[in-house]
C-alpha distance (Angstrom), angle and dihedral (degrees) to the residues before:
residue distance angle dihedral
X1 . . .
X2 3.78 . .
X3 4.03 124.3 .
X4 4.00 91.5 -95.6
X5 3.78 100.1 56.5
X6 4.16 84.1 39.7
X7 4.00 84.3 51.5
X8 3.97 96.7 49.5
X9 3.85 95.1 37.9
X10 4.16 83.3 55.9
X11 3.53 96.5 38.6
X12 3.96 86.1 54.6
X13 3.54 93.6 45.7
X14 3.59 89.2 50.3
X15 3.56 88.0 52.9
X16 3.55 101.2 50.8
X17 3.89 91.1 47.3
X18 3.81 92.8 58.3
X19 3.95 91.8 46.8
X20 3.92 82.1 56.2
X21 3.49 104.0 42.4
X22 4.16 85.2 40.4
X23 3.62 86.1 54.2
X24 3.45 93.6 43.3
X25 3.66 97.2 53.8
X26 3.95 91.0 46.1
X27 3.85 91.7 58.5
X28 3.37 78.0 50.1
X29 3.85 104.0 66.9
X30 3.85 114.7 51.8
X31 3.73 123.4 -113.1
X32 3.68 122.0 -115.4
X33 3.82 110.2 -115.4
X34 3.77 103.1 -111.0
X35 3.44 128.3 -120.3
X36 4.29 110.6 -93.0
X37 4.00 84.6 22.9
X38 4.08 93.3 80.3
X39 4.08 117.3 154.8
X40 3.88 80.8 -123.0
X41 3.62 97.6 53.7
X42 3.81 87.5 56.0
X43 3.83 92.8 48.9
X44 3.62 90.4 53.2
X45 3.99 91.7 54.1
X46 3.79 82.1 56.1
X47 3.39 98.4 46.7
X48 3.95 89.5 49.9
X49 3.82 95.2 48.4
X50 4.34 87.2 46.5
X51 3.98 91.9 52.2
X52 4.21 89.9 51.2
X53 4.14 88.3 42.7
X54 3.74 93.8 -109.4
X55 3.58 99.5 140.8
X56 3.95 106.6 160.3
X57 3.93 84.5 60.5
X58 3.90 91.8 36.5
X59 3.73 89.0 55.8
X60 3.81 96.2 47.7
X61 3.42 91.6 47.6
X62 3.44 98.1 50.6
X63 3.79 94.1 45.2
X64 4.02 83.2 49.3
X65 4.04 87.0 61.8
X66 3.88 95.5 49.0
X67 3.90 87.9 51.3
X68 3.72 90.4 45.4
X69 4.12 91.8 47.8
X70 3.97 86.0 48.3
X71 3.79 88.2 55.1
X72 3.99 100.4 43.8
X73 3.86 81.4 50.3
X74 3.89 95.8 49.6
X75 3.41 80.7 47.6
X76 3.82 105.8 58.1
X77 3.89 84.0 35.4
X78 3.36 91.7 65.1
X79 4.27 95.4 36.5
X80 4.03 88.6 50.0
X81 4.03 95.0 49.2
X82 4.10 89.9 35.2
X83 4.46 83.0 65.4
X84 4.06 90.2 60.1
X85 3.80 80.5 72.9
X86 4.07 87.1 80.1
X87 3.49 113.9 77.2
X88 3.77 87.9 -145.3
X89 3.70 89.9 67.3
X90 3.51 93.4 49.4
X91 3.69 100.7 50.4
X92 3.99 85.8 62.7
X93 3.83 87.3 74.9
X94 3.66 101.8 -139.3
X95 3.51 98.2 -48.1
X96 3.31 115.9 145.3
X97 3.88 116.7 -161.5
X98 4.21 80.5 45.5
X99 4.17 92.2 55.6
X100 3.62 86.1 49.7
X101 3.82 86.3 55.3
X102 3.35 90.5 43.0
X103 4.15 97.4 48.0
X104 3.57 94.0 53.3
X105 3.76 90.5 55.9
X106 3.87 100.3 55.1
X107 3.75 81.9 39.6
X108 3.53 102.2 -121.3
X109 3.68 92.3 159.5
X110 4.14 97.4 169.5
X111 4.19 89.3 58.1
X112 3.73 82.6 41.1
X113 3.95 87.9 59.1
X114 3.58 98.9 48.3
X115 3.94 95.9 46.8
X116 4.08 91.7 54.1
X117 3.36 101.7 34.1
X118 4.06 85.6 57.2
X119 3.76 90.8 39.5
X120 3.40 92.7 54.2
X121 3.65 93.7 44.9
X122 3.94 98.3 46.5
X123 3.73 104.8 18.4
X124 4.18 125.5 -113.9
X125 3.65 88.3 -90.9
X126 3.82 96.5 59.7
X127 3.26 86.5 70.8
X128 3.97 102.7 36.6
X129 3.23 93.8 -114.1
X130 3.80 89.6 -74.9
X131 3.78 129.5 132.2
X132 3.78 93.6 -152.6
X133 3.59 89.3 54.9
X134 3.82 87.6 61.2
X135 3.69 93.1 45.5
X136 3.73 91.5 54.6
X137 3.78 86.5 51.0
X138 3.11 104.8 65.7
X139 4.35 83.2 74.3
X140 4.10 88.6 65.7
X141 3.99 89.5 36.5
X142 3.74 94.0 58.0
X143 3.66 83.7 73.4
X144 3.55 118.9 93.7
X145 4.01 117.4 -168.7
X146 3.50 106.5 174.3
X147 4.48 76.4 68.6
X148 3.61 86.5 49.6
X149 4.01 100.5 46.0
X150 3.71 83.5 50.1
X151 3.51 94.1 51.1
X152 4.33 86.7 53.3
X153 3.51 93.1 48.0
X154 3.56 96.7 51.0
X155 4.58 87.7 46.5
X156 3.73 86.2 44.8
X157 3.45 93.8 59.8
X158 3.80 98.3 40.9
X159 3.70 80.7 55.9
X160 3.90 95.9 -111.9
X161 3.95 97.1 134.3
X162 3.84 110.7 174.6
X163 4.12 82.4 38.8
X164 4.35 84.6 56.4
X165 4.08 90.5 40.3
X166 3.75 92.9 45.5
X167 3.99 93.2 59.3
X168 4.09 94.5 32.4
X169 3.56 85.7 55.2
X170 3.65 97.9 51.7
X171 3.66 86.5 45.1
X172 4.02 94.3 58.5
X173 3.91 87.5 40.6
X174 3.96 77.7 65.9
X175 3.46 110.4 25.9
X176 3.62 95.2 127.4
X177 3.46 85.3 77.2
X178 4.17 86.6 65.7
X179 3.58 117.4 121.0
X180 3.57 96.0 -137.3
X181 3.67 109.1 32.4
X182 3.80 100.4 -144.3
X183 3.71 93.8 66.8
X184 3.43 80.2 84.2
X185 3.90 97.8 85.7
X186 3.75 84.2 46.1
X187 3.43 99.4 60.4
X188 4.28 88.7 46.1
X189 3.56 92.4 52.5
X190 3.68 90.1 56.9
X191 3.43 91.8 42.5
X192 3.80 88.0 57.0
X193 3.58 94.2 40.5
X194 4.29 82.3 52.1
X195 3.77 84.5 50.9
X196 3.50 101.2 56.8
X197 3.70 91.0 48.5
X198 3.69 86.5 58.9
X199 3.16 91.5 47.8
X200 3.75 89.4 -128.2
X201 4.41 98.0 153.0
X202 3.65 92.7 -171.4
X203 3.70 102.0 52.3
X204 3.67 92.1 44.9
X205 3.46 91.3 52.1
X206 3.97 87.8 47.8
X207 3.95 100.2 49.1
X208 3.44 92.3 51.0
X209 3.70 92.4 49.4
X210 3.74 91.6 48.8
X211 3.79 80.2 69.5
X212 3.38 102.6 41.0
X213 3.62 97.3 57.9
X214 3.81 98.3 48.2
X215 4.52 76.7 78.2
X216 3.62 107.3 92.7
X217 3.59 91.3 -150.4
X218 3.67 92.5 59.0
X219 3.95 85.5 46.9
X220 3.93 91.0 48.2
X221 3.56 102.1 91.6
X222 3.81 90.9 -175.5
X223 4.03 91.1 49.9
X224 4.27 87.6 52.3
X225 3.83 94.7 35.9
X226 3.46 85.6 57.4
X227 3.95 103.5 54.3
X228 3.59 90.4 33.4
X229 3.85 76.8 55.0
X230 3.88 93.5 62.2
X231 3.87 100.3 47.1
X232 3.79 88.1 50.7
X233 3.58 92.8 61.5
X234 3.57 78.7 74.2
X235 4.45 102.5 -151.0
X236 3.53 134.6 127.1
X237 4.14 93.2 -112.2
X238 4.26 79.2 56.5
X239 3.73 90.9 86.7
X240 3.97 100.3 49.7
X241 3.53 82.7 49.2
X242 3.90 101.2 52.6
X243 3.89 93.1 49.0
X244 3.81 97.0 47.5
X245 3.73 103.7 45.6
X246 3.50 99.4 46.0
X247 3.88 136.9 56.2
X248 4.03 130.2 158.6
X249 3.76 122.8 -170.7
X250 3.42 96.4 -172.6
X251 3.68 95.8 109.1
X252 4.05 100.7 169.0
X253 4.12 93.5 90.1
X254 3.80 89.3 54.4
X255 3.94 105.3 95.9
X256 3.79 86.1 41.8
X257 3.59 88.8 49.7
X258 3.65 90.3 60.3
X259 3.62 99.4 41.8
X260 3.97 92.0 53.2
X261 4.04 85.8 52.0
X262 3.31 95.7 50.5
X263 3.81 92.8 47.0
X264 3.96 101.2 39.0
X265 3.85 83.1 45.2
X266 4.20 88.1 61.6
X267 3.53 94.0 39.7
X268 3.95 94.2 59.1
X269 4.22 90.9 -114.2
X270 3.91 93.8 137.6
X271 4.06 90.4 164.4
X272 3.98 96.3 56.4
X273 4.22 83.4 39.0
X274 3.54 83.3 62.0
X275 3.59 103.8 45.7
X276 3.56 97.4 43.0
X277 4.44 94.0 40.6
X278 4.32 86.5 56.0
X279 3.51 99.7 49.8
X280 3.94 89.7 43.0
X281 3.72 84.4 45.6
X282 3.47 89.5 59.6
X283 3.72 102.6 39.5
X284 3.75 83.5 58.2
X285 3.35 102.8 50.1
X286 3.94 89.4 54.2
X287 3.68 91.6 56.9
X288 3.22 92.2 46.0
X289 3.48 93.8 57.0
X290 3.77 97.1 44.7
X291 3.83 90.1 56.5
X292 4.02 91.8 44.2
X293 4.16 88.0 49.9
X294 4.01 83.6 63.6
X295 3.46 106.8 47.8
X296 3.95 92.3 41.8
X297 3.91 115.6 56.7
X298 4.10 106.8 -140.3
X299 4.08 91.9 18.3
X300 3.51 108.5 -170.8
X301 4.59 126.6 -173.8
X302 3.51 98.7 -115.4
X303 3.75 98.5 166.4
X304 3.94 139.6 -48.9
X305 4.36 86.6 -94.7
X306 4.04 89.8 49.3
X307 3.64 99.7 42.9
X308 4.52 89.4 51.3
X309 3.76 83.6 37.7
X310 4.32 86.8 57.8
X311 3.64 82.5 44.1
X312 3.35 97.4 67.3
X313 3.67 103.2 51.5
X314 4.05 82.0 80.3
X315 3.54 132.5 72.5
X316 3.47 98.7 -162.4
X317 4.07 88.5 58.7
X318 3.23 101.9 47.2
X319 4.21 83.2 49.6
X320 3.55 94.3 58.3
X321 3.64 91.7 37.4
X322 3.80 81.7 58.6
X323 3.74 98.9 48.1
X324 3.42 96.7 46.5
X325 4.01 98.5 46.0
X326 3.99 84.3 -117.6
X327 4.16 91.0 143.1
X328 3.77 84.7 48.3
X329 3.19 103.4 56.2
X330 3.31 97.7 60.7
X331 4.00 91.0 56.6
X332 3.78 88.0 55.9
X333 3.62 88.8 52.0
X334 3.93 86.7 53.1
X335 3.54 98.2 47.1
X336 3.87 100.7 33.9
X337 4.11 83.6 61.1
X338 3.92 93.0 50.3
X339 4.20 80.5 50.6
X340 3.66 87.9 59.6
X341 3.75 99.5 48.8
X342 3.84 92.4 -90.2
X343 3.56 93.9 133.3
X344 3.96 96.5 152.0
X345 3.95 98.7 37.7
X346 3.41 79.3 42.3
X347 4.50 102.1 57.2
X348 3.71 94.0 38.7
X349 3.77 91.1 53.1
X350 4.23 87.5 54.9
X351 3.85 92.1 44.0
X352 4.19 90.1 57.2
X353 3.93 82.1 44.9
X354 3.44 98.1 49.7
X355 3.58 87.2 52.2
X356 3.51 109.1 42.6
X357 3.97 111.5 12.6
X358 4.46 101.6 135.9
X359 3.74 81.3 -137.8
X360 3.75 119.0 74.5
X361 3.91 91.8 -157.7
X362 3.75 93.7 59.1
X363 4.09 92.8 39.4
X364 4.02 79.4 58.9
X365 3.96 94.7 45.9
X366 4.21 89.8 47.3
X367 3.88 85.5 51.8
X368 3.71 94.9 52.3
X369 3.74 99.2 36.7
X370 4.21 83.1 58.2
X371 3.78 112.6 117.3
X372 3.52 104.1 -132.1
């Protein structure tokens, strides 16, 4: 073989190495997400196709979205670690606010981008004021859960439970991530719901308190110490007392409330029935209230009895008190006291019930459940 074949068979070789290595590199270095080709884009696709019952192409699109979020945040990864190349950047020592400085002066607009637009989203302090801390991140941001709540909806409804809990749960495990915050209790409800249906005890009982204890009256031990406080002194002028001192607008806790009632109730736990039926109670009562002060011009509390008694001059009250196991609650507050010894507190809270419950079914339940 003379030198000019040896020459052209190296040269190619040499070729076909850099096209590798080229290619090699290029996989190496994530692609920006284009323009038109957003995660969020994708999501909504999926969200369209769920809504008209096309799940195959609600699936794909939704699993198109998480890919596309794992790219963007590859992608910023890579864009945010790529600036520690500049000295400048480094002699800032991690400080965040002072890279930001120092990333608009070099002009490195894209890093620039990321930083704020998670700074704004998150705040400096979520991330201690550290630029490493936003580098490392961008792991837990490359999850998207809004894809993966989707993705549980659409298995709980083709009846694939564990499938639906296995992506709702990785959802709440990042639900920080969620666009709007208070889809958070959403996505536990369901989880709880998806619990029950499994027939898994413990992690309906721990969904719902997930909720619960994001109320800081619930979390106020003096605040529920001190209503429990009232029912235990166990007398008929107990019950005026309870309902006028106290009042909780915080109404997110409410369903859960309910729910934990209804299931400490079965389970025999008459102390955690208790706790959980007063501050209910309560939370009730104070929407109750609010919607009574706007239909009735000068609305004054006038009583527990008076203010259900108001309630039942509307239909659309005693409906939503009916939905929303409002008029039942109440009862379980009634009898969950008598299962604690509160025999007194107890019989005068069934007498007002029997009286004045909007709901004939639960006026009939107070008067049975009365110890005579």
């Amino acid at each position: 073989m003379n030198r000019a074949i040896i020459h052209k068979h190296l040269v190619s070789a040499l070729l076909i190495l850099t096209v590798v290595v080229s290619g090699a590199f290029c996989d190496a270095i994530p692609r920006k997400v284009q323009k038109g080709q957003e995660a969020w884009r994708s999501l909504k696709q999926a969200q369209n196709a769920f809504e008209s019952n096309d799940f195959v192409h609600a699936i794909q699109f939704a699993e198109k979205a998480k890919e596309i979020r794992r790219q963007d945040a590859q992608w910023q990864s890579y864009t945010l670690e790529n600036t520690l190349r500049k000295a400048k950047v480094r002699k800032e020592h991690d400080v965040l606010d002072a890279v930001k400085v120092v990333l608009s002066e070099l002009e490195m607009k894209e890093a620039l981008d990321i930083v704020d637009f998670h700074v704004k989203a998150k705040g400096i302090d979520y991330f201690s004021n550290k630029f490493s801390k936003l580098v490392e991140y961008m792991d837990f941001y490359s999850h998207y859960p809004e894809a993966d709540y989707l993705l549980g909806k659409i298995y709980r409804l083709e009846g694939e439970f564990k499938i639906a809990a296995k992506y709702m749960e990785e959802a709440y495990k990042h639900s920080e991530n969620l666009d709007v915050p208070m889809q958070k209790y959403d996505l536990l409800y369901d989880l709880a719901d998806l619990s029950y249906d499994l027939d898994e005890k413990n992690n309906f009982e721990k969904y719902l308190l997930l909720i619960v204890k994001d109320d800081p009256y619930y979390r106020d031990e003096i605040f529920m110490k001190s209503i429990l406080r009232i029912i235990n002194e166990n007398s008929k002028k107990s019950v005026e007392k309870f309902f006028l001192l106290y009042r909780c607008e915080n109404d997110l806790s409410l369903e859960s409330l309910i729910k934990l009632c209804e299931f400490y109730s079965e389970i025999g736990e008459s102390e955690k029935t208790l706790r959980c039926s007063a501050l209910a109670s309560i939370i009730a009562l104070t929407k109750i209230e609010s919607v009574l002060s706007q239909r009735i011009i000068g609305y004054e509390y006038n009583g527990f009895e008076d203010a259900l008694t108001k309630c039942s001059r509307y239909s659309d009250i005693v409906d939503w008190g009916n939905k929303n196991k409002i008029w039942e609650i109440f009862c379980i507050l009634a009898t969950s006291s008598a299962d604690n010894g509160k025999i007194n507190y107890s019989n005068e809270l069934l007498k007002i019930l029997s009286r004045a419950e909007p709901e004939e079914y639960w006026r009939d339940y107070a008067s049975q459940k009365l110890i005579k």
